[in-house]
Every structure is written in C-alpha cells, then in structure tokens.
N, C-alpha and C positions, 0 to 999 in steps of 0.2 A: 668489336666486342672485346672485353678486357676481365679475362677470371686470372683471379687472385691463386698462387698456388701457393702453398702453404701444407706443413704438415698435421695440420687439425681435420684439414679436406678429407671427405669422404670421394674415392673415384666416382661413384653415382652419380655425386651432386654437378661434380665437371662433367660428366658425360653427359646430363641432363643442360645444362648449362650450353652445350655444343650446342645439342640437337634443338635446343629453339631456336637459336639463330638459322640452324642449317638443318631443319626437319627430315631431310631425307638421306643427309648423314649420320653416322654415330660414331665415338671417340669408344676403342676399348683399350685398358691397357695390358700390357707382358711383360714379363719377366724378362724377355732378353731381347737383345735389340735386334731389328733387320736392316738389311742393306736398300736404298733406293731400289726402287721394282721390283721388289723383291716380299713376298708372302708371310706372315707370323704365322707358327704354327700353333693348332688349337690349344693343345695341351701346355702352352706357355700363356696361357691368358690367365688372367686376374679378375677374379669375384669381386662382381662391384661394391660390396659391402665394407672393403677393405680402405684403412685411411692410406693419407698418402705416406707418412713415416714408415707403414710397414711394407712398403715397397721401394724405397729406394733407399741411396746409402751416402747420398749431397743433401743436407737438410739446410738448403738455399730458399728462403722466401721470395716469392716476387710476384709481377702480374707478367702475365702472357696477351701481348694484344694477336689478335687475331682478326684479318681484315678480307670481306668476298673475294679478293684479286690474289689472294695470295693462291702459291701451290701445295698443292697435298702432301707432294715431297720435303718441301722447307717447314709446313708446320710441322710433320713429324721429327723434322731434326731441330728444331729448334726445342721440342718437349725434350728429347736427348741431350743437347747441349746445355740447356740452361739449366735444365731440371733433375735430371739423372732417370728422366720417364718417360718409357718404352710404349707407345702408342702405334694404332696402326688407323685410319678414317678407312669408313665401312660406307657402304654407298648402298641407300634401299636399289630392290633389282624385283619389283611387283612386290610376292610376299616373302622376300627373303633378303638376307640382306650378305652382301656382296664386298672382301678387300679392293678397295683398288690399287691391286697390285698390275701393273705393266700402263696408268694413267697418273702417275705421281707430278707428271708434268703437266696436268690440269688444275685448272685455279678449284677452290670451293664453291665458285661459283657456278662454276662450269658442273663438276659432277653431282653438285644438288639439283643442278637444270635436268642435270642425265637422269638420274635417281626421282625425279617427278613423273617426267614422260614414260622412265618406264612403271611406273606406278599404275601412274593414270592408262595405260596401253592395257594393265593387266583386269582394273576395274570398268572400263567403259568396252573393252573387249576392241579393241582398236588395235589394229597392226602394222603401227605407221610407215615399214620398211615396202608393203606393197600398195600401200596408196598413191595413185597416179591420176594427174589433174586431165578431165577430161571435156572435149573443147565442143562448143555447139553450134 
C-alpha cells in the first residue's frame, strides 16, 4: 500500500486509507513522539479533522510504502523520520480498540491476524484460549 503524504492530507483520509488495508488496525496521530514500546498519551492525540500542515513542522512531500511483513515499530518511525508525524497503530481488541504498546516487534500482519480473532472471539462468543481438542 502506498499513501501519498502531503500537506493538503487530511489525518482522516490516511487513517481511513490504513484501515482498509488493515481493517482491524487504525493509524491515530499525536503531538509528541513515543519511544518503541512505549504508550501515547490520550490527551496528545490529534482530531482527525486536522490537515497535515497543522501538525507538523517538515513540510516534506512524499509517499509512504507500507507493506503486511513490516513491523509496527518501523512503520511508526518511519512516519517520525520521514515525515515529522507522530502516530501510534491501534489494534481492534472485540469492541474496543487497543495501542500496541509492548508488540511493536509484530509485523501488520501479524496484529491485524490478532485484532480479528479477537474480534470474531467477542462476536461469535468463542474463547479460543480454553478450547481443547477432544479425541474419540
């Protein structure tokens, strides 16, 4: 997947942009940066409504490829390094949606795999952690 970053962008439209590739992630962005495994705090986030010029202070154009195998960790420094933009991927957890903070060394692939089963665990009422195969 390849979005274009620019300061005409609305965060919305990249965060919308994420989440079809990766439906059970979401991209949000902040005001300040965090360290690998490390948590954003609420009150640093940023209203989707906001373009990208009013949040950052590199008015660098570019595209961001973004590929299933990468890690969680390197896309968010790569938004920091290239772009001067503080994001943190949010992983669904049923109905609510969760940082992955202390799994940054999991691919996108990986935590949207996670972010399904537990989805689907919360809708189909499934609890996959005691299910045990039983032999006849």
């Amino acid at each position: 997947m390849t979005i274009k970053i620019d300061d005409t962008k609305h965060i919305e439209k990249i965060s919308q942009l994420f989440n079809r590739y990766f439906p059970f992630l979401k991209l949000s962005f902040y005001t300040k940066s965090h360290d690998n495994q490390e948590e954003s705090l609420a009150n640093q986030q940023i209203t989707q409504n906001k373009r990208i010029s009013e949040i950052r202070k590199s008015h660098f154009s570019g595209n961001i490829q973004l590929h299933y195998w990468q890690k969680t960790g390197s896309v968010e420094q790569e938004f920091k390094d290239r772009f001067g933009l503080f994001v943190q991927i949010f992983r669904r957890h049923g109905s609510s949606w969760i940082q992955t903070v202390g799994t940054d060394d999991l691919t996108l692939e990986e935590q949207n795999e996670i972010g399904m089963s537990k989805t689907e665990d919360l809708l189909h009422g499934t609890n996959r952690k005691f299910e045990q195969e039983k032999y006849l």
